[in-house]
CHARMM internal coordinates of N, CA and C (Angstrom, degrees):
IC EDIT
DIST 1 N 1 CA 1.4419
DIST 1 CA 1 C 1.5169
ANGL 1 N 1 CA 1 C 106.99
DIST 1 C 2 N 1.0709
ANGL 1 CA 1 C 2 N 123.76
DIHE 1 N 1 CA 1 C 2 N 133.19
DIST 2 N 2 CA 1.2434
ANGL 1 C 2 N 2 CA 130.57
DIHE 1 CA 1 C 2 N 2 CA -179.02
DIST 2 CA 2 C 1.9694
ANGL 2 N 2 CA 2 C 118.20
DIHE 1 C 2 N 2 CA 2 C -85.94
DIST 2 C 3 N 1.1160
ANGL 2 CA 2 C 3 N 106.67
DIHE 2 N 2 CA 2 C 3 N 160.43
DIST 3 N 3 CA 1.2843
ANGL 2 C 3 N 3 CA 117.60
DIHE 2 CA 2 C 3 N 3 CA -160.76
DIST 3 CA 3 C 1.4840
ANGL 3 N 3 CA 3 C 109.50
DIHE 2 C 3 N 3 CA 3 C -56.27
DIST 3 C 4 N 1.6965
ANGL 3 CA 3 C 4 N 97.18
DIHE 3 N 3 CA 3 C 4 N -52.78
DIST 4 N 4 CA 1.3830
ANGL 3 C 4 N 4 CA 102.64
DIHE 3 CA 3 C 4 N 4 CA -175.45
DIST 4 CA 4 C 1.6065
ANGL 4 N 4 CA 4 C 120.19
DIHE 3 C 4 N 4 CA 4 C -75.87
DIST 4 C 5 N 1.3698
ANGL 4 CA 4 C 5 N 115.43
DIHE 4 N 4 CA 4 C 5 N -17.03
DIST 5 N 5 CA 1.5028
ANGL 4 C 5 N 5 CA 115.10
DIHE 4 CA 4 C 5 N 5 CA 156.49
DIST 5 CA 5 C 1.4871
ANGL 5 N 5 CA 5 C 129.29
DIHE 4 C 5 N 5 CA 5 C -90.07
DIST 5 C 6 N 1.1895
ANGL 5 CA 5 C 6 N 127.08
DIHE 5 N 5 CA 5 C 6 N 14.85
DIST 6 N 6 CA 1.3284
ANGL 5 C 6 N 6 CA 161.29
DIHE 5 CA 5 C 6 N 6 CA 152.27
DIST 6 CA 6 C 1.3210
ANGL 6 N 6 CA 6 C 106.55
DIHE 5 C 6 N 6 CA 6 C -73.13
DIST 6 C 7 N 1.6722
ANGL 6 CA 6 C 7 N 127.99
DIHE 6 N 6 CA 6 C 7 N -57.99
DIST 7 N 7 CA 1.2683
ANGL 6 C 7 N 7 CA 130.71
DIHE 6 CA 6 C 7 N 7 CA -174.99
DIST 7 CA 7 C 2.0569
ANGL 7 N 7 CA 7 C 106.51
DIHE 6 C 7 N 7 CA 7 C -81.43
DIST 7 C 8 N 1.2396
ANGL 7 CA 7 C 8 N 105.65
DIHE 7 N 7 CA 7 C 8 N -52.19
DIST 8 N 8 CA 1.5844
ANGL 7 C 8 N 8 CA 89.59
DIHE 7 CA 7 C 8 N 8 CA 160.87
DIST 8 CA 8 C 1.3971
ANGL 8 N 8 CA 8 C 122.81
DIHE 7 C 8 N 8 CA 8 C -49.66
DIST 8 C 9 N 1.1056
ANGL 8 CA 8 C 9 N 137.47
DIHE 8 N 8 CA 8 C 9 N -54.97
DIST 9 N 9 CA 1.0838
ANGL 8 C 9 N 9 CA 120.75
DIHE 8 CA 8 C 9 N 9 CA -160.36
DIST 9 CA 9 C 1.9701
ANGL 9 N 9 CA 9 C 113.88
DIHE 8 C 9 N 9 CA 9 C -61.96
DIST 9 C 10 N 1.5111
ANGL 9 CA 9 C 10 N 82.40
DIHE 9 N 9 CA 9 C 10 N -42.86
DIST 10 N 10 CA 1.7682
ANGL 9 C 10 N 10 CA 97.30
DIHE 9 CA 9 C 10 N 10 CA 179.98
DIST 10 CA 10 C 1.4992
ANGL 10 N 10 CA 10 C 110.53
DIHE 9 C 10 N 10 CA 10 C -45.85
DIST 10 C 11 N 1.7629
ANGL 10 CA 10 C 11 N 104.62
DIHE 10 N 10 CA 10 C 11 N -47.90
DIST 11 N 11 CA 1.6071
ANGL 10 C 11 N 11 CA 116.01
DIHE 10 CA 10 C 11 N 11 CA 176.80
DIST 11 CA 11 C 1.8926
ANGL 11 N 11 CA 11 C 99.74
DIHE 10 C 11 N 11 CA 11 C -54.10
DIST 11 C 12 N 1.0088
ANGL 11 CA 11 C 12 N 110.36
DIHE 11 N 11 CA 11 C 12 N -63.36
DIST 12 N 12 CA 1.5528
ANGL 11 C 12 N 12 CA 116.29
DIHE 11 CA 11 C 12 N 12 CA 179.26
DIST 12 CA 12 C 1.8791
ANGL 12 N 12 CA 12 C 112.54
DIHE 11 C 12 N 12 CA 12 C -27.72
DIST 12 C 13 N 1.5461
ANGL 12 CA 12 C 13 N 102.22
DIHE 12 N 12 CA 12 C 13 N -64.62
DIST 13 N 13 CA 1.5427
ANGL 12 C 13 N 13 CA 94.76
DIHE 12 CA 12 C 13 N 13 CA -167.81
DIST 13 CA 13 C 1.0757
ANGL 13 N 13 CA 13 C 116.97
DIHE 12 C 13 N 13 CA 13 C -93.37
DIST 13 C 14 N 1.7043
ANGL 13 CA 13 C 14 N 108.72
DIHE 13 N 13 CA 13 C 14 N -8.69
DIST 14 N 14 CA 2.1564
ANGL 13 C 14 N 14 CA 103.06
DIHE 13 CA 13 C 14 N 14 CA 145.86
DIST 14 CA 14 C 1.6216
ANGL 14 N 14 CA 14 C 125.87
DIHE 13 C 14 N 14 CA 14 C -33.44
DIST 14 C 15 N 1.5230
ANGL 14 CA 14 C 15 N 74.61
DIHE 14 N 14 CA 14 C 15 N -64.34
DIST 15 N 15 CA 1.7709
ANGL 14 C 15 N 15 CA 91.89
DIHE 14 CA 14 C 15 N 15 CA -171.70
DIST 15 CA 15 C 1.5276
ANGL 15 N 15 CA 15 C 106.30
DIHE 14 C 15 N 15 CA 15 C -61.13
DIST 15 C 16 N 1.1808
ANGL 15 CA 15 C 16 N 129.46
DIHE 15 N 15 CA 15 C 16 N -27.17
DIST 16 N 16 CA 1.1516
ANGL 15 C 16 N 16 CA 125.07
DIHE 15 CA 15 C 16 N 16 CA -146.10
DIST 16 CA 16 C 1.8438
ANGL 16 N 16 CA 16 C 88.21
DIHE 15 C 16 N 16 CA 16 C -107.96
DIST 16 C 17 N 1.2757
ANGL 16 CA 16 C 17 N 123.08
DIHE 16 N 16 CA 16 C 17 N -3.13
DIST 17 N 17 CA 1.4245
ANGL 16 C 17 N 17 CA 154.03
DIHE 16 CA 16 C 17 N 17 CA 172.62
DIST 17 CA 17 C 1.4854
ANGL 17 N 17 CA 17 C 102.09
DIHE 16 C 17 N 17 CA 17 C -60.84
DIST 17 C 18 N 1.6468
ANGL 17 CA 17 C 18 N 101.07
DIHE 17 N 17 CA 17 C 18 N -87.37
DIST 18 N 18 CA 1.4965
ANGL 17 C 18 N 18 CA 136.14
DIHE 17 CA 17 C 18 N 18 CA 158.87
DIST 18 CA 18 C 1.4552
ANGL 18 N 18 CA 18 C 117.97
DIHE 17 C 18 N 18 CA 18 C -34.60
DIST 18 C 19 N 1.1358
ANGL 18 CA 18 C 19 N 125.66
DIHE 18 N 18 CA 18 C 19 N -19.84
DIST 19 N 19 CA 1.6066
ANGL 18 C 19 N 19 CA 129.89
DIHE 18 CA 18 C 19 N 19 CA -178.23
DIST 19 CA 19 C 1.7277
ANGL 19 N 19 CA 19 C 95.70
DIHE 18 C 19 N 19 CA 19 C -100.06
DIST 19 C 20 N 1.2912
ANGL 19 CA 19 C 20 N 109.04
DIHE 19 N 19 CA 19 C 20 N -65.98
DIST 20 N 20 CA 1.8193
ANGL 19 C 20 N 20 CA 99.30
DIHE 19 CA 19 C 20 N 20 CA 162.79
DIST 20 CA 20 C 1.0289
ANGL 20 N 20 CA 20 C 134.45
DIHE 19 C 20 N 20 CA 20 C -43.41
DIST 20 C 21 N 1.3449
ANGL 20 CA 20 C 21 N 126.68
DIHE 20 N 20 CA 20 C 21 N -53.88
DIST 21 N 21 CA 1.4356
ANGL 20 C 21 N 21 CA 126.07
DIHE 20 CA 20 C 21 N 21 CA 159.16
DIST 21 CA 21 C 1.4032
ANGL 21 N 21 CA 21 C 113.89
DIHE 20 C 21 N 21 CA 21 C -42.02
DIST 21 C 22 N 1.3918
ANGL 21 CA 21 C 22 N 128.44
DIHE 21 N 21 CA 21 C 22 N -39.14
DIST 22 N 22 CA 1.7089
ANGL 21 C 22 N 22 CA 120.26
DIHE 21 CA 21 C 22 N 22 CA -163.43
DIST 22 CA 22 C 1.8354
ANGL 22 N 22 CA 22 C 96.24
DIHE 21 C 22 N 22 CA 22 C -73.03
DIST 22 C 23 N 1.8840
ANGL 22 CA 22 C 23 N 89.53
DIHE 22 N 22 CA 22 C 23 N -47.02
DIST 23 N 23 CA 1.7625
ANGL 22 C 23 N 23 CA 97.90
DIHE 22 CA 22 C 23 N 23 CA -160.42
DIST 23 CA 23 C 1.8071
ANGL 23 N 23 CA 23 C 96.73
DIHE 22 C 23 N 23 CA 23 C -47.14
DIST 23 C 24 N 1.6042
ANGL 23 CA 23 C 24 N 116.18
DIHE 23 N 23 CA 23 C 24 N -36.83
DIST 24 N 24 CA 1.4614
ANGL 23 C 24 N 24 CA 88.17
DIHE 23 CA 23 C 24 N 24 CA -154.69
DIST 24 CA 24 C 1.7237
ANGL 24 N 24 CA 24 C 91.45
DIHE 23 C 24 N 24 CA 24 C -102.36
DIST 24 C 25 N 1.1407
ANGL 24 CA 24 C 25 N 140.45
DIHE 24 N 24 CA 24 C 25 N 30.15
DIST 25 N 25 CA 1.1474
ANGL 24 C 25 N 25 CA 132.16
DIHE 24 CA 24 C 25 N 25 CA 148.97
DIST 25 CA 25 C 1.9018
ANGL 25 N 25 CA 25 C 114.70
DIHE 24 C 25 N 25 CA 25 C -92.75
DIST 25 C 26 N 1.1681
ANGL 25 CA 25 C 26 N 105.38
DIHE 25 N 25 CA 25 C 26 N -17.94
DIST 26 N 26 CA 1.1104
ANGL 25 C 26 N 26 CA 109.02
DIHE 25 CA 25 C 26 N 26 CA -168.12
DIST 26 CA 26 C 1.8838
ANGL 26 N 26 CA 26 C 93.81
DIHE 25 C 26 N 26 CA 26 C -116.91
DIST 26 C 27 N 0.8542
ANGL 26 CA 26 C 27 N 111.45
DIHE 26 N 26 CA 26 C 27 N 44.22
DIST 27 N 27 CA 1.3641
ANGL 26 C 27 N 27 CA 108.83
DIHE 26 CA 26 C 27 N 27 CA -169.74
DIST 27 CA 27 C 1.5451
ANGL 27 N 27 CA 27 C 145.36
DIHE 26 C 27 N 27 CA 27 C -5.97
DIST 27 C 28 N 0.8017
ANGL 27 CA 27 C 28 N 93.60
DIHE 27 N 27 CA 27 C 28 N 50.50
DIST 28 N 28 CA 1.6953
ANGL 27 C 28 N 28 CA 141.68
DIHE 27 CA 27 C 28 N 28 CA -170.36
DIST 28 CA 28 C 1.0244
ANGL 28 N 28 CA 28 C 116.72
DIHE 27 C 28 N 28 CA 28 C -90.43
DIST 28 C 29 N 1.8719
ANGL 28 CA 28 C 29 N 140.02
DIHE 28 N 28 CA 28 C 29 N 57.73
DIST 29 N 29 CA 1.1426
ANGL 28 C 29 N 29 CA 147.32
DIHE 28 CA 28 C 29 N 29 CA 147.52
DIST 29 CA 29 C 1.0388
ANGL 29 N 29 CA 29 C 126.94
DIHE 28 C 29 N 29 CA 29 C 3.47
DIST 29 C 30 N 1.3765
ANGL 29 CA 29 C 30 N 108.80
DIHE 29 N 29 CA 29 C 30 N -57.40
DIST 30 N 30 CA 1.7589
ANGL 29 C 30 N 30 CA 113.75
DIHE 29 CA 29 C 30 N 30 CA -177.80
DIST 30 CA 30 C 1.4225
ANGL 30 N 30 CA 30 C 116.43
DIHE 29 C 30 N 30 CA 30 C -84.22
DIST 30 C 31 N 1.3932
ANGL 30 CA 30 C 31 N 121.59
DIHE 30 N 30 CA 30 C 31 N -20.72
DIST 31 N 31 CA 1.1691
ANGL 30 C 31 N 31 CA 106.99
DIHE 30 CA 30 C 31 N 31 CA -174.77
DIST 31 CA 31 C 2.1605
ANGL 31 N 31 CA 31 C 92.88
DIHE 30 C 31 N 31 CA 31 C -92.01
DIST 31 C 32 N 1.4448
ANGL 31 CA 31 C 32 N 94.91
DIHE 31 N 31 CA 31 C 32 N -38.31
DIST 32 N 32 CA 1.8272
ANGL 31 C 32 N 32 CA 84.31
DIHE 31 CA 31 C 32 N 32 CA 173.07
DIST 32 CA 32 C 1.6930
ANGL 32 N 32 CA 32 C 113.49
DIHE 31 C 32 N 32 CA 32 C -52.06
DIST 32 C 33 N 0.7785
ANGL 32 CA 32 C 33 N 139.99
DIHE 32 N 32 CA 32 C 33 N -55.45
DIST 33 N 33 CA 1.3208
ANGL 32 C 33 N 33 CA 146.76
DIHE 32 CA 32 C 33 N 33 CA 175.51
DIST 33 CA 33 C 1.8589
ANGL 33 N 33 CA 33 C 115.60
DIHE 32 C 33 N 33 CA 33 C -52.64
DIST 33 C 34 N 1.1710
ANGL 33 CA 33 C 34 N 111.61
DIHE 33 N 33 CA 33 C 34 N -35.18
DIST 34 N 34 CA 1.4471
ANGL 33 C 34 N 34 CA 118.48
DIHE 33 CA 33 C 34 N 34 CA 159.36
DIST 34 CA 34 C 1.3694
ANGL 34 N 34 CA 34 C 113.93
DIHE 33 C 34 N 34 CA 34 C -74.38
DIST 34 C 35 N 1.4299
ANGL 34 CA 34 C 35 N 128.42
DIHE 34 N 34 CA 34 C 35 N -5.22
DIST 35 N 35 CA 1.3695
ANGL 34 C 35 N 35 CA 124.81
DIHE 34 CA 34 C 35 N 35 CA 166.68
DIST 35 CA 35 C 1.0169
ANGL 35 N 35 CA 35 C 107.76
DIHE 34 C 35 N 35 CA 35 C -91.41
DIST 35 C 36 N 1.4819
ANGL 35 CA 35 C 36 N 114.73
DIHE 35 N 35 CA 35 C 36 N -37.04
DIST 36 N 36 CA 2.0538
ANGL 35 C 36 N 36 CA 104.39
DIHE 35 CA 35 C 36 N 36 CA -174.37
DIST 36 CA 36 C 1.4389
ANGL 36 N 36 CA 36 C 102.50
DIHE 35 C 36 N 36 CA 36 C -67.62
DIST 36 C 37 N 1.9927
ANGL 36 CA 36 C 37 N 111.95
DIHE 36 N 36 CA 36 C 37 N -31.31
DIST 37 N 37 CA 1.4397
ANGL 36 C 37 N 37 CA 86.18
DIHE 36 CA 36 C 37 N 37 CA 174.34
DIST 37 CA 37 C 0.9231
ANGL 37 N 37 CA 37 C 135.70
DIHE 36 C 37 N 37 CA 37 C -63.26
DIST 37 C 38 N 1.3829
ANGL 37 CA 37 C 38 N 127.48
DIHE 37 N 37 CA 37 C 38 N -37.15
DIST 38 N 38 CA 1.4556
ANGL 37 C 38 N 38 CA 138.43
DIHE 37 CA 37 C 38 N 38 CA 168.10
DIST 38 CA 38 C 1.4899
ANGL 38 N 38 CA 38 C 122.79
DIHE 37 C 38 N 38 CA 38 C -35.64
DIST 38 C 39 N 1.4466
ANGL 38 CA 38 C 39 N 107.37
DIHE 38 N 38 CA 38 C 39 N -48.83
DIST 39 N 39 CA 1.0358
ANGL 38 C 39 N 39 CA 102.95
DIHE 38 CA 38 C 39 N 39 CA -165.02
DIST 39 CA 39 C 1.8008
ANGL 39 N 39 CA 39 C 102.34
DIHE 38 C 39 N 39 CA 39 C -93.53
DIST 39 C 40 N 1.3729
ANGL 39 CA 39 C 40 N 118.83
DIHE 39 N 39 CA 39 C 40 N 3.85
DIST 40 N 40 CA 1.3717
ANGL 39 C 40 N 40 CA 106.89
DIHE 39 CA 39 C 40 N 40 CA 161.39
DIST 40 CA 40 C 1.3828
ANGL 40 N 40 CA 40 C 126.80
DIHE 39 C 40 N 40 CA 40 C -78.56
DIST 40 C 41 N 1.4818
ANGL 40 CA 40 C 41 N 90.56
DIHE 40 N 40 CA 40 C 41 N -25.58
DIST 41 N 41 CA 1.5523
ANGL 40 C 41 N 41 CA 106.70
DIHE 40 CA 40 C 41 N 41 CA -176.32
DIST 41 CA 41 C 1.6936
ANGL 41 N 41 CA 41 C 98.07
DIHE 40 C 41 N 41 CA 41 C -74.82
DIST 41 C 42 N 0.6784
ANGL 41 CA 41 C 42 N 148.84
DIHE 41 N 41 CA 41 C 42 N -58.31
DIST 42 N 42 CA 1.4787
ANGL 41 C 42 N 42 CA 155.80
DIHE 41 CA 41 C 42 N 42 CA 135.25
DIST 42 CA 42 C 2.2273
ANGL 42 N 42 CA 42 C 102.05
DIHE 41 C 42 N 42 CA 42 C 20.38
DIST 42 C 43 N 1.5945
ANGL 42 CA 42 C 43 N 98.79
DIHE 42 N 42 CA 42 C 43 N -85.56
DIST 43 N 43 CA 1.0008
ANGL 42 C 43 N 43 CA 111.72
DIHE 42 CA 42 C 43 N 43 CA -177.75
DIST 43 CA 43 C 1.5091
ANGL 43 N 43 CA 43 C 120.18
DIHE 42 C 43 N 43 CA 43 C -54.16
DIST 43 C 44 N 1.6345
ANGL 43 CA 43 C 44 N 111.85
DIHE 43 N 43 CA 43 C 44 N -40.09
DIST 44 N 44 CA 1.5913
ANGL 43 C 44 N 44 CA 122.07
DIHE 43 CA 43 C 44 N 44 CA 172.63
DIST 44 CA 44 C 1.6468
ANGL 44 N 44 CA 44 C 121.70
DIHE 43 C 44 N 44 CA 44 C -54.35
DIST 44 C 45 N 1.6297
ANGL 44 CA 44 C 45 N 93.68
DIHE 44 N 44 CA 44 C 45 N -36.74
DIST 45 N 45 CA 1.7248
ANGL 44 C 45 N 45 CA 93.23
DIHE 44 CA 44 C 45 N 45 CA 177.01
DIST 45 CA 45 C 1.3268
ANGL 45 N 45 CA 45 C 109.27
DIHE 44 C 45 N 45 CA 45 C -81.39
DIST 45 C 46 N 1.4676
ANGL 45 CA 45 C 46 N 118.00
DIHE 45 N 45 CA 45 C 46 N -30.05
DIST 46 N 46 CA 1.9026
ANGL 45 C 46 N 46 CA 118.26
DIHE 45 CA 45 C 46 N 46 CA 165.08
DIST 46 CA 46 C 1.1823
ANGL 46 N 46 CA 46 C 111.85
DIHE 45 C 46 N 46 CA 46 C -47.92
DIST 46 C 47 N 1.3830
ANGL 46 CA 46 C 47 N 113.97
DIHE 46 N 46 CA 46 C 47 N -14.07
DIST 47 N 47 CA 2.2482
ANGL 46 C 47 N 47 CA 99.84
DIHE 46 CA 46 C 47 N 47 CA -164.39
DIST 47 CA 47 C 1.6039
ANGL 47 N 47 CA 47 C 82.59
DIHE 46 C 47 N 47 CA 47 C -98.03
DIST 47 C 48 N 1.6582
ANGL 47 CA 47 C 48 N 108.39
DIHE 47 N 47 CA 47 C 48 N -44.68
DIST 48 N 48 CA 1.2755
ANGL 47 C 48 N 48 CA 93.51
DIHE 47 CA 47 C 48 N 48 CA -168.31
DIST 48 CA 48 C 1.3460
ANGL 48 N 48 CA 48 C 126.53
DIHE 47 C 48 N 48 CA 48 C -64.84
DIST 48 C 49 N 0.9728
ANGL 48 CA 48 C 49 N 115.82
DIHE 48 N 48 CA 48 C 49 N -39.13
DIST 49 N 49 CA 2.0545
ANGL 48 C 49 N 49 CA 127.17
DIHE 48 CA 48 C 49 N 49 CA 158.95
DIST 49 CA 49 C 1.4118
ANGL 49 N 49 CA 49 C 116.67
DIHE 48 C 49 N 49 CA 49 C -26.52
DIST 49 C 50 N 1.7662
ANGL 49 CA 49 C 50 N 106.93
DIHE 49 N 49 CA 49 C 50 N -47.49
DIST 50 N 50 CA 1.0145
ANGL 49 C 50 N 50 CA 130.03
DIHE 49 CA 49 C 50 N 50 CA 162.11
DIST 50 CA 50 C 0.9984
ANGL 50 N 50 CA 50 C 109.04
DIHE 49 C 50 N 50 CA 50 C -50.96
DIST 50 C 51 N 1.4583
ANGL 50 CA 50 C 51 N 148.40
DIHE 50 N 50 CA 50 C 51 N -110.55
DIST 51 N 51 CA 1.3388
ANGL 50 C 51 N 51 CA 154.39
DIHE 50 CA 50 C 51 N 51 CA 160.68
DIST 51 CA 51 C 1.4895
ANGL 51 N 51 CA 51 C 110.59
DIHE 50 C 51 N 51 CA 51 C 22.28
DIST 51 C 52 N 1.4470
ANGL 51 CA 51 C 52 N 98.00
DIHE 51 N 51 CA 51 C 52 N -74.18
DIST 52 N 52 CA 2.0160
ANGL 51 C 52 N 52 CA 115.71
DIHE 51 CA 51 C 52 N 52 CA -170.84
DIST 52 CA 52 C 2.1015
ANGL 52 N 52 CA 52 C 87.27
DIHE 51 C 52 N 52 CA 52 C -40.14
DIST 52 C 53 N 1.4940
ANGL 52 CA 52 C 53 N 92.80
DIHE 52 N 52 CA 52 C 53 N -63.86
DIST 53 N 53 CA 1.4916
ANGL 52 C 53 N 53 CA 90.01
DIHE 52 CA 52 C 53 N 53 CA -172.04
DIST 53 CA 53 C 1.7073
ANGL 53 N 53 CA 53 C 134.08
DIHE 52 C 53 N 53 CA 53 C -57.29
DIST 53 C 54 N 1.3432
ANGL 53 CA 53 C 54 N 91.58
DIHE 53 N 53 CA 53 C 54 N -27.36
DIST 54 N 54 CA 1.5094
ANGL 53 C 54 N 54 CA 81.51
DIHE 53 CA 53 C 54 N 54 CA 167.06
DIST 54 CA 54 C 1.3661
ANGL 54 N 54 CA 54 C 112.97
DIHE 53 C 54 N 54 CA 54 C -68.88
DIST 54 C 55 N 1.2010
ANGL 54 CA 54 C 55 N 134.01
DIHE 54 N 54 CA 54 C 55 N -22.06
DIST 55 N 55 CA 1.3284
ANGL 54 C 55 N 55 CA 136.22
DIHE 54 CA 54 C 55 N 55 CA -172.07
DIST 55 CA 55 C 1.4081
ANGL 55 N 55 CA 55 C 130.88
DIHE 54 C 55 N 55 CA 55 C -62.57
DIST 55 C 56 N 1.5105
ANGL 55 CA 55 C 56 N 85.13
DIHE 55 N 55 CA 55 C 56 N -37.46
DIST 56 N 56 CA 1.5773
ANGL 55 C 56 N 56 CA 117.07
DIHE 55 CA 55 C 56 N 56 CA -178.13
DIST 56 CA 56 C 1.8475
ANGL 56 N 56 CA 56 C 114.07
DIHE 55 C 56 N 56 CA 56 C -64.83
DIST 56 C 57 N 1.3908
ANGL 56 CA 56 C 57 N 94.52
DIHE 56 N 56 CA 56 C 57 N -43.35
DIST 57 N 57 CA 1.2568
ANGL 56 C 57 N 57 CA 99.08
DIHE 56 CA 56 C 57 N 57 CA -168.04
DIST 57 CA 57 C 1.6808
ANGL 57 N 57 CA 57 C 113.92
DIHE 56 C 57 N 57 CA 57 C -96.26
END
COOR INIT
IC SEED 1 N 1 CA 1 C
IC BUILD
């Protein structure tokens, strides 16, 4: 996995961190729930990065 898709993704499930945290202080369902998505989507492209790379090597 390369550096710079290593650093997106990380940027990804911050933000997507930061969007959960607001939704459930601000009690805001949709935007909390748009953070877990985020940040799954986050973790899914890590396995897959993962994956590509095991392949590689």
């Amino acid at each position: 996995m390369s550096t710079v898709d290593k650093a997106k993704n990380k940027a990804e499930k911050v933000a997507g961190q930061a969007k959960e945290t607001f939704g459930e202080a601000a009690g805001d369902r949709g935007k909390r729930d748009e953070g877990r998505t985020d940040k799954v989507k986050s973790d899914l492209k890590d396995a897959g990065e993962k994956v590509k790379d095991a392949f590689r090597h």
